[in-house]
N, C-alpha and C positions, 0 to 999 in steps of 0.2 A: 504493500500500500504506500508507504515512504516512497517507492520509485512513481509510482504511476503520479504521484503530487508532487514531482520535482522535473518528469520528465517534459521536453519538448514537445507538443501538439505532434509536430511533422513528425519529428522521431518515432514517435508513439504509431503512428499509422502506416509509415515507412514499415517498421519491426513487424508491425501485424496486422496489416490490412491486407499486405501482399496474396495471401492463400486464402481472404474469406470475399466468398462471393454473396453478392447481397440480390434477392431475391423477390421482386413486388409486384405480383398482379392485379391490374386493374380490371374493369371490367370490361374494356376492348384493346387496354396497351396493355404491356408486360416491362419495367423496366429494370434491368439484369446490369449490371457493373460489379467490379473488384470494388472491397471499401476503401482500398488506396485512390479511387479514379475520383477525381471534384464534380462528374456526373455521370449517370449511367445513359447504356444506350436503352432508347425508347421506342419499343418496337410493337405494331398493331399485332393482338394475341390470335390470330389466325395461319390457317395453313391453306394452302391449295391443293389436294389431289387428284394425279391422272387418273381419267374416269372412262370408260367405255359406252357412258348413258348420253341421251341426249343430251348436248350443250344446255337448251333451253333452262334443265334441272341443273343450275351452275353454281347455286346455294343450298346448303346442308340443310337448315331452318327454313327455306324460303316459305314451305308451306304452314308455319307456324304464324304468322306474322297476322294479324286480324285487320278487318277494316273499321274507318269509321262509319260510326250510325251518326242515322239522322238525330238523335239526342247530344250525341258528343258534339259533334258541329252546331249544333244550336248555344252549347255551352262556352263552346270555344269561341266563338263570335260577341257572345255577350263576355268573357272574359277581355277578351280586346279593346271593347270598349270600356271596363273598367282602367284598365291599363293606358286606355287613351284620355281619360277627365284626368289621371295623376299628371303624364304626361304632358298634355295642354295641346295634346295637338286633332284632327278632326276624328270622328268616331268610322269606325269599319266601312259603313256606307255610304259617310258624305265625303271621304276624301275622294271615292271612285265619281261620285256625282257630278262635284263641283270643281272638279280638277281642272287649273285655267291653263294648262299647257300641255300640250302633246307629249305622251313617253315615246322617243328618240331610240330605236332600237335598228343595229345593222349588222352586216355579219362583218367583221376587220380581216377581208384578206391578205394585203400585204401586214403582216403582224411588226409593230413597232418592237426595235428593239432595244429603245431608251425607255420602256416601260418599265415598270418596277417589278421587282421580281415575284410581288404576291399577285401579277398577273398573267404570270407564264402557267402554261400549259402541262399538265403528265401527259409520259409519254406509256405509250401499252408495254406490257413485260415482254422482253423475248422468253419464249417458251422453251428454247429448244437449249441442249446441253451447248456451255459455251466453251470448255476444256477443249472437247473433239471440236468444233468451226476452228479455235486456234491452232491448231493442231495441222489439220488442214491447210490451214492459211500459210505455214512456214513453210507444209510441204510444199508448195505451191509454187511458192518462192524461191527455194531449193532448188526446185527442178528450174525453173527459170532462169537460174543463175547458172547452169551447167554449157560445157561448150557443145553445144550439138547442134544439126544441121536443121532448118527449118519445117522439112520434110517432118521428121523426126521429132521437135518439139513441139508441133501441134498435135500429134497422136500422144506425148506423155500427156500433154493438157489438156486434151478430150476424154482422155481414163481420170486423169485428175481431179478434172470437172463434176465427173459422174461420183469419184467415191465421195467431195467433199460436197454433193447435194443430196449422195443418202444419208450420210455424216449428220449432215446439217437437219435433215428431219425427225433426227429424235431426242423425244420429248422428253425433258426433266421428270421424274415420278412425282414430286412433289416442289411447291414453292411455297414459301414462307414471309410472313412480315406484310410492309408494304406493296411489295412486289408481289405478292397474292392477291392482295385488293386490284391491280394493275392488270388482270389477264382479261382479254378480251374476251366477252359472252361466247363470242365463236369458238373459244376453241374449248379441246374436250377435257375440261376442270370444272374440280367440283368443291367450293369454298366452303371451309367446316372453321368454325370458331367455336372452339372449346368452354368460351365462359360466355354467359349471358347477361344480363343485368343483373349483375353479380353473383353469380351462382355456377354449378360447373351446366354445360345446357347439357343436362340430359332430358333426354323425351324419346318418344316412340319410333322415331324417326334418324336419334343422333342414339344410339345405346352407351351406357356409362362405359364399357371396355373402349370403343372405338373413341369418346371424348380422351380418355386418357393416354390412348396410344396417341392422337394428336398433339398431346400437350407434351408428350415424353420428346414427341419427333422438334417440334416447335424450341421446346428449352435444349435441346442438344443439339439443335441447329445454330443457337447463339452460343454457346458453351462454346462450338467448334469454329464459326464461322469469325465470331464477334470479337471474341474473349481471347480466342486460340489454345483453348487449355483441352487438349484431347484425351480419350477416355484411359489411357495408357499413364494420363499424370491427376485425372480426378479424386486419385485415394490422401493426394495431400490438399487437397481443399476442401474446406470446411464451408457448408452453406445457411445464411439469415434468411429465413421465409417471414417478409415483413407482410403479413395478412389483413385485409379488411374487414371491418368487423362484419360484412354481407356475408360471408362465408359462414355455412356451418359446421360443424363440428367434424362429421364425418368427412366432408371436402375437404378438411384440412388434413385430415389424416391421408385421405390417399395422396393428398401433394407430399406430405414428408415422405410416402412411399417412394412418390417418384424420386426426388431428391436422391433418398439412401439407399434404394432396392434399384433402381433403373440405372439413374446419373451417376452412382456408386461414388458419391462425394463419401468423406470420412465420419465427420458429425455433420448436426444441424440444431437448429435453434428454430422456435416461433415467437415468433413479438405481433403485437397489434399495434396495425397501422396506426390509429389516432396518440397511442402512446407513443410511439418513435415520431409522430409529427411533433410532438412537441418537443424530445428532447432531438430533436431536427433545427430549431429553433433557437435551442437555449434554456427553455422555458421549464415549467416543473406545474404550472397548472393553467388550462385553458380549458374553450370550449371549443372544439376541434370539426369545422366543418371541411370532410371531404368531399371535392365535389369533380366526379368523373365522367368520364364518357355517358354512361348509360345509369349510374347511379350515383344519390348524394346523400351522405350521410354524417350524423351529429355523434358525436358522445365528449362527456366532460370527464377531462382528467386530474385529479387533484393528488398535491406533491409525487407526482410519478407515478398513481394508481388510479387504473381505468376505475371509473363508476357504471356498472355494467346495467343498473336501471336509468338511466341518461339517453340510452342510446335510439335514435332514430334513423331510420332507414326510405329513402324517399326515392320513388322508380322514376329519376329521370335525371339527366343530365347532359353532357354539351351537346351529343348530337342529335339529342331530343330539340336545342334549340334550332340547329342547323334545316329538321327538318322543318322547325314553323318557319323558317326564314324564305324557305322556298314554298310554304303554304303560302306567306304573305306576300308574297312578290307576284305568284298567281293570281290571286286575289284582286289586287292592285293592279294586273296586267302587266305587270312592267318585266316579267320571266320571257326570254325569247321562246320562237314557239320552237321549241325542240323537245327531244326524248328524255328527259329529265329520269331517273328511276332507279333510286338508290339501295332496291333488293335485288336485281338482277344484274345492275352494272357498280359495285360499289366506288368502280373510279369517282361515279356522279357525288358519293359523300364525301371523298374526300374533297370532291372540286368544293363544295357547298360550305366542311369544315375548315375550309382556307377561307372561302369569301367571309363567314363569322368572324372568323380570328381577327379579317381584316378590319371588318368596316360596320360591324356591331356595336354599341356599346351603349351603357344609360345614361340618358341626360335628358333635360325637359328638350321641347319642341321639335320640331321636323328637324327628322336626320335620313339625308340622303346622301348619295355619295354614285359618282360615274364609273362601272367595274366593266371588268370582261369578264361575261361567263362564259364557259365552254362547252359545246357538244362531243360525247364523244359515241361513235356508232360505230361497232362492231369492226374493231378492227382496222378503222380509217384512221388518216391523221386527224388531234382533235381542230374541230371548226372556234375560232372566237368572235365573239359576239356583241359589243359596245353598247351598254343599256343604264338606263339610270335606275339604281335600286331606291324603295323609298319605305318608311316606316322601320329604319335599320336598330332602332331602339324599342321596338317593341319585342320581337320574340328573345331577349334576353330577361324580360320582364317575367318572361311564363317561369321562371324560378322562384317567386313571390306567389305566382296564379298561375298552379298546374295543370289547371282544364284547359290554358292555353296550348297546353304540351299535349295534344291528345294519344296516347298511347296506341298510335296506328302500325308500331313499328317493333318486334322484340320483347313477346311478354316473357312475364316472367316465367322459369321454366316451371313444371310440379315439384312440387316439393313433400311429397310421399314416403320420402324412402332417405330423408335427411337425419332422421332420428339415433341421437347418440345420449350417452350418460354425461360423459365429459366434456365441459368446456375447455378445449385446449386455449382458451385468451384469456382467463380469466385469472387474476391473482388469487395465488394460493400461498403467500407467505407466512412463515409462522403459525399454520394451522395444521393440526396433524388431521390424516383423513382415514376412516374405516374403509376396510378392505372390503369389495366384493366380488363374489365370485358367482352369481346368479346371470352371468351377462352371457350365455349359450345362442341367442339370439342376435350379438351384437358383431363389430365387425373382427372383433378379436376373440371368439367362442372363449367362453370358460378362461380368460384368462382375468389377472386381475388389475384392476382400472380405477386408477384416485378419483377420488370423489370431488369435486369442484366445491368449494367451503358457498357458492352463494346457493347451492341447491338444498344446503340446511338453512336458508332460512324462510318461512314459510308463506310470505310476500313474493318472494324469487323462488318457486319452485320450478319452473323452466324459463329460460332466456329469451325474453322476446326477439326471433326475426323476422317479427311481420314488417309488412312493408304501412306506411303512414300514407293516408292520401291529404295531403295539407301542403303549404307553402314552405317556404326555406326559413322564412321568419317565424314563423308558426310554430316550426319544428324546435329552432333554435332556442327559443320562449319556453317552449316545455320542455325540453332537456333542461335546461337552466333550473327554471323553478323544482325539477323534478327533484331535485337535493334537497332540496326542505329545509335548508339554514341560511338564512340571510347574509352571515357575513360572506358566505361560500357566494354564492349568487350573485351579489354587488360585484366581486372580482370575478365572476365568471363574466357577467356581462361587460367589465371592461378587460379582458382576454379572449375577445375570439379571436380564432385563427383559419383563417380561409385555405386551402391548398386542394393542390389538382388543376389542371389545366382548363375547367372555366374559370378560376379565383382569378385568373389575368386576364378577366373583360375588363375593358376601359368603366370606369362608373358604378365597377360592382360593391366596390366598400362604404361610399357611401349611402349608396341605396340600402346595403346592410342596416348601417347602423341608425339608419332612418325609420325604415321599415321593424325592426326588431324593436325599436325604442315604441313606435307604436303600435304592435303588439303584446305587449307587457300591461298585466290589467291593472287600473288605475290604482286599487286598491293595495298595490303591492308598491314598498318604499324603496323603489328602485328608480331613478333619473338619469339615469347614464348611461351609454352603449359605446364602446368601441373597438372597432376591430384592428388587431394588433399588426404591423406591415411584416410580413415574413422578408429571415435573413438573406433568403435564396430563392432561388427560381420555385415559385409552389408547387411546380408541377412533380419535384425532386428531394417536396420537403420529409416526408418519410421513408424513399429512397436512404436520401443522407443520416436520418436517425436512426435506420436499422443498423447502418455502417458505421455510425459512433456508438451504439450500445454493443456489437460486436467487439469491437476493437478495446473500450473501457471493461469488457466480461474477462477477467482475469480468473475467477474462478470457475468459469461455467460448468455451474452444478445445473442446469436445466438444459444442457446439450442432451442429445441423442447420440448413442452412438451407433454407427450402421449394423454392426452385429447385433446389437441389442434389441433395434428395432426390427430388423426380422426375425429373430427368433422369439420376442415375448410382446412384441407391440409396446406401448411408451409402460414405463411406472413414474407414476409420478408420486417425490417426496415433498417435504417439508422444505420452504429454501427455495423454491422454484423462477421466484421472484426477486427482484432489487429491494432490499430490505434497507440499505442508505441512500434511499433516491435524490437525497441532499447532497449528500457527495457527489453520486453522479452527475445531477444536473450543475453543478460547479465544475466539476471536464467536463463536461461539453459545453460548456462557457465559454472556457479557455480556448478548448478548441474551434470554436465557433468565431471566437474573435481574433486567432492566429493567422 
């Protein structure tokens, strides 16, 4: 203990960051880094595989996905225009009405290329193995350079020709990341994504074995590709699975399978995300809103220990806003008329998750802005398009007002077969647990499994993972108040902490702290909201904390080790937890401000 309070930051991470790989999925990114790296790489949690079925069937879920009813659309219209009185700007049907100037829409053939770079275009994946075309292409070359007579060198280069166009026709078996999202509808792939609005997707359609051998192929794609740590050197890397709290119990356990039984890393560890967001930060108590791709979620941490009745869980996030963004542009006419269709061609989400990023954001009145959007069909280059977008502040709003988000896109999976004894996220410090052995039904038969100390008590006899249908402020409010002591409270509500990649919309924190402020009931002696500026990029903030509570675990009495976990499944002791969270969060101060 003397050394780690005297040692250097850098040093300290230098010595032992090197072999710990830090582990965080999200509910459509995966972001995978050494805890030595200042960031990890961010990678969409999808795969592509070659398929023999029609193209058309090009998404694993596609037929999961539900449409809107005529009640949701009536609701979401009238949420618009609540969103539109705060706003200050005209309501859903009078801005179409009385609209005193033409929407200006053309297609930009000669494409400028002093444009900015958030209006370039992707390009489609090449499908085909790129090794053999190289391969090829020296031979090629080779032979080219040789001294021979002209006769003669147009017959090598006509056989040449031939082996490097059967060469060049075969297909990769699988593609990974973003370059999975990038495969043109035409060809024969077929896109599986492993987790769904937070959860692993199984369904009738995706089977839990086949989610999992995805997710095996996906993380040791990066391990090998990313990382370069090949399976021949993975017994000396130890891996942080920094988990969200949408994940259940049993989900978690097959991930540390995968980890130790599959990736064959040495140990492992799990942490909850909201708690590494904060000592991500520096911090030691917040009210920690994640807010991801497809889900957003609440829980408060106090001095280093999750509050596991805090916690809210809310089905929507950034590209729930992406897709109001192209409801409202349709809406408003001002969308060119193209193929727009973000279950069949996912290039279109990412086109739609760039123009959010760009040109969304909250603030009162008309916000419009001059973009290109892009067509992309089947295989063509993409077409751009020069159009004015307008109402660019409203579907960031639908995070306040969820009926603006209509859930036309990604439900949730079943949740049938999540049922477990053990909270693997839950503190279990300084409590001793009775042993049981009745668990013949569970995913560990008959073996024996700690008891989670909040399932004795009889308020908390299981862990809420329902999902909330309410606002962001809403949620925030009841998590908060859910602690029940005042002083707790007044410092929660001035500690929030936004992270995840919508917390970097332009407008989003004071909208927070506006909205939560009026949320809060009168009667309660609270005057004050603010939300705390994370030290680092939020999308990376519990990234970073899982790789400073690795690196500060000098003891790790709550590692796994890979033998142990196949042969008996976890036992959990006494100790499992940071019992000095004061200490801790003091390095990762230091190291935070090194």
């Amino acid at each position: 203990m003397d050394y780690l309070k005297t040692v250097v930051p850098s040093q300290l991470v230098a010595e032992r960051g090197a072999n710990l790989v830090v582990i965080n999925p999200g509910s459509a990114n995966i972001r995978i880094g050494l805890a030595q790296q200042d960031s990890p790489f961010n990678i969409p949690h999808c795969i592509a595989r070659r398929t023999s079925q029609s193209p058309k069937r090009n998404v694993k879920d596609q037929m999961l996905n539900s449409q809107v009813t005529t009640p949701q659309y009536v609701e979401r219209e009238k949420a618009y225009d609540v969103i539109a009185s705060l706003l200050k700007i005209p309501f859903i049907d009078e801005e179409v009405a009385n609209n005193s100037y033409p929407r200006k829409m053309g297609r930009v053939d000669g494409y400028n290329p002093q444009n900015s770079r958030k209006d370039s275009p992707f390009s489609w994946t090449n499908v085909y193995e790129e090794e053999s075309t190289a391969s090829m292409e020296q031979e090629s070359l080779s032979l080219m350079n040789k001294d021979m007579t002209n006769e003669s060198m147009d017959e090598h280069e006509c056989t040449n020709n031939k082996e490097f166009n059967l060469n060049k026709h075969k297909l990769r078996e699988f593609i990974c990341g973003e370059e999975a999202l990038k495969i043109s509808p035409t060809e024969p792939y077929c896109l599986h994504r492993p987790v769904r609005r937070g959860h692993l997707n199984v369904s009738q359609h995706y089977p839990l074995q086949q989610v999992l051998e995805d997710m095996i192929a996906i993380w040791d794609w990066i391990l090998i590709d990313k990382l370069h740590i090949p399976h021949s050197e993975r017994n000396l890397y130890s891996a942080i699975l920094v988990m969200p709290e949408t994940f259940d119990n049993r989900e978690i356990k097959e991930m540390l399978s995968i980890v130790l039984r599959d990736l064959c890393f040495s140990t492992a560890v799990v942490h909850q995300e909201g708690l590494a967001a904060v000592f991500g930060n520096g911090l030691s108590t917040a009210c920690v809103v994640t807010m991801g791709a497809q889900v957003t979620s609440v829980i408060c941490v106090e001095d280093g220990v999750a509050l596991p009745n805090t916690e809210k869980t809310l089905p929507f996030g950034g590209e729930d806003i992406s897709r109001c963004l192209l409801w409202t542009q349709r809406h408003h006419h001002t969308w060119p008329q193209i193929r727009t269709d973000i279950l069949t061609k996912p290039m279109d989400l990412l086109m739609l998750n760039k123009l959010k990023e760009s040109y969304c954001e909250i603030k009162e009145g008309e916000v419009d802005a001059v973009a290109v959007v892009h067509s992309y069909e089947d295989g063509m280059p993409a077409g751009s398009h020069k159009t004015r977008l307008t109402a660019l502040n409203v579907p960031p709003m639908g995070l306040f007002y969820p009926k603006l988000l209509v859930p036309d896109a990604y439900p949730p999976p079943p949740r049938s077969w999540f049922n477990d004894y053990e909270d693997m996220l839950e503190d279990t410090w300084q409590t001793e647990f009775p042993r049981r052995s009745d668990m013949s039904d569970g995913l560990f038969g008959g073996i024996n499994v700690g008891l989670s100390m909040w399932e004795t008590y009889p308020v908390l006899a299981t862990k809420p993972k329902r999902e909330e249908k309410i606002g962001l402020a809403d949620a925030v409010t009841s998590s908060i108040l859910s602690t029940g002591r005042i002083d707790l409270q007044r410092k929660l509500f001035c500690s929030i902490q936004l992270i995840g990649g919508v917390a970097l919309t332009r407008g989003l924190i004071p909208a927070v702290e506006e909205r939560v402020l009026h949320a809060i009931p009168s009667n309660e002696a609270i005057d004050m909201v603010e939300v705390l500026q994370s030290r680092t990029n939020p999308t990376y903030v519990s990234w970073k904390g899982g790789a400073i509570l690795g690196v500060l675990d000098f003891g790790r009495d709550a590692w796994i080790h890979r033998e142990d976990w196949i042969r008996n499944g976890i036992h959990v002791g006494s100790g499992r937890k940071y019992k000095d969270s004061y200490f801790l969060q003091a390095q990762a101060m230091c190291y935070i401000n090194s």
